[in-house]
C-alpha atoms as one frame of an Amber mdcrd trajectory, in Angstrom:
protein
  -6.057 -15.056   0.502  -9.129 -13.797  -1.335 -11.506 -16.172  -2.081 -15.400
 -15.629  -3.867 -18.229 -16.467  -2.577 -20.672 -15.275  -4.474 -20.797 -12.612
  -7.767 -20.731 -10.051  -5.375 -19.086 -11.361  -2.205 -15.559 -12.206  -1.218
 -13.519 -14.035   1.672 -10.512 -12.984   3.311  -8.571 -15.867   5.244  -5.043
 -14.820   6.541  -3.373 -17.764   7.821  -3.741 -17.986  11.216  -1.944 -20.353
  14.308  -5.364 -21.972  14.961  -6.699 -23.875  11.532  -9.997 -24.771  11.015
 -11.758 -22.224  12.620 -15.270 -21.001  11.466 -15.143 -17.945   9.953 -13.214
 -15.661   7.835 -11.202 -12.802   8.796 -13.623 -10.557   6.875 -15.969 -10.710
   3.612 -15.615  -7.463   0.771 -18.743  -6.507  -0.314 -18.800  -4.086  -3.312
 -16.652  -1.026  -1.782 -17.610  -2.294   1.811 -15.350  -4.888   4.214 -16.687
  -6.328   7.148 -13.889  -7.340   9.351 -14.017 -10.287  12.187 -13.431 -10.212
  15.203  -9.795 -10.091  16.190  -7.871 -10.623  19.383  -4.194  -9.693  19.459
  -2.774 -13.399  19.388   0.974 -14.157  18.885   1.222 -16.449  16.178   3.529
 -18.507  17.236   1.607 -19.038  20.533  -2.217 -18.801  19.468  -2.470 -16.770
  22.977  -2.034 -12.924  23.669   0.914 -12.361  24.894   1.904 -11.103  28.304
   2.678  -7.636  27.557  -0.731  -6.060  26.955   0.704  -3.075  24.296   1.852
  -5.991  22.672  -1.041  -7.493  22.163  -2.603  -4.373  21.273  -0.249  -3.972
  18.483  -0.925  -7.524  17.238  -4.667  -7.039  17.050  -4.080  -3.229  14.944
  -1.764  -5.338  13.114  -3.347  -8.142  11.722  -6.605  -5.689  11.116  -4.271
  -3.584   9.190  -3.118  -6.732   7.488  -6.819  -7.803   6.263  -7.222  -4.543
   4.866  -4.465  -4.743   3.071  -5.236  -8.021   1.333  -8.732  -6.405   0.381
  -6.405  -3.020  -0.755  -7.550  -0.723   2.390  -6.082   1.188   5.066  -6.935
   1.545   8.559  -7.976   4.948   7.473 -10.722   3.362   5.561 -12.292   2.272
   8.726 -15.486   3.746   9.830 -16.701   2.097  12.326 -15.251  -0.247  15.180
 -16.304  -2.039  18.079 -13.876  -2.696  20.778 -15.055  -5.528  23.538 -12.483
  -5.261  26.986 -13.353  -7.510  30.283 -11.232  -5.004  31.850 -12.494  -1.001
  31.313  -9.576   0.376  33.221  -7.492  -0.896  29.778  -8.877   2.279  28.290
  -6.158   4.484  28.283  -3.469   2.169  27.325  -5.805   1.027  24.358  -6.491
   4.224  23.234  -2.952   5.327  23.370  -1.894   2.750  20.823  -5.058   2.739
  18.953  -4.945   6.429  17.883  -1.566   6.197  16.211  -2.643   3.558  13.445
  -4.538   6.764  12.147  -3.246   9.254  10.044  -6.631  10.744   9.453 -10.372
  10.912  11.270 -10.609   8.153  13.952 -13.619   5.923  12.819 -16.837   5.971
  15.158 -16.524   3.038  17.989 -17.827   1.956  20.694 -15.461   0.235  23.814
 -17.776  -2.013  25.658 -16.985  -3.886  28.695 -17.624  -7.514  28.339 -17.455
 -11.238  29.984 -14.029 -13.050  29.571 -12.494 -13.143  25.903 -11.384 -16.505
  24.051  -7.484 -17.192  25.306  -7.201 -14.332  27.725  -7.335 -11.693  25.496
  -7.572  -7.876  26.622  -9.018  -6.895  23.681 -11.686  -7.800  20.564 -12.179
  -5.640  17.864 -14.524  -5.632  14.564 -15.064  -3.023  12.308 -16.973  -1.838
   8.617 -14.215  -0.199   5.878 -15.292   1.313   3.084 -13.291   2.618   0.213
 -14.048   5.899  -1.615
């Protein structure tokens, strides 16, 4: 769902297991998206799963799934942050990761950081911009 917020500024709010939370999955700006953050939950759960390439998928997924809704691809990504309590996740992040692009990966950082909400691996945000 797209919803405006302003003459230049628009929500995005997928549906999501957990109502009522306080923010929206990412706001279009002119050509620009700035995308939440996102943790690979399983929607019928609200909690990553066990398998962590699953949740790895989820999280590409649903930030493949906001694009969509504002008409972008993950190849419109430039820039993404990754945030992992757990830096020896690397390599099986980055072997999932890379195949959501058919083009350029966008710049990112992976940062190690505290414990995530639920027990997730993995939090990602990002900046798309069409051409």
């Amino acid at each position: 769902m797209v919803k405006k917020t302003g003459k230049t500024r628009k929500a995005i709010q997928l549906p999501r297991p957990i109502s009522g939370l306080p923010f929206s999955d990412a706001i279009v700006v002119g050509n620009t998206v700035y995308l939440s953050g996102r943790i690979g939950f399983d929607p019928k759960t609200g909690f990553p799963p066990p398998a962590i390439e699953r949740e790895v998928h989820l999280l590409m997924d649903g930030f493949a799934q906001v694009l969509a809704v504002a008409k972008m691809k993950m190849d419109d990504l430039v820039y993404v942050q990754v945030f992992c309590p757990d830096l020896s996740l690397y390599d099986e992040f980055n072997a999932i990761y890379r195949t959501y692009f058919k083009n350029d990966l966008p710049a990112r950082a992976f940062i190690g950081s505290g414990p995530l909400l639920r027990g997730g691996h993995f939090e990602m945000i990002g900046v798309a911009v069409k051409p």
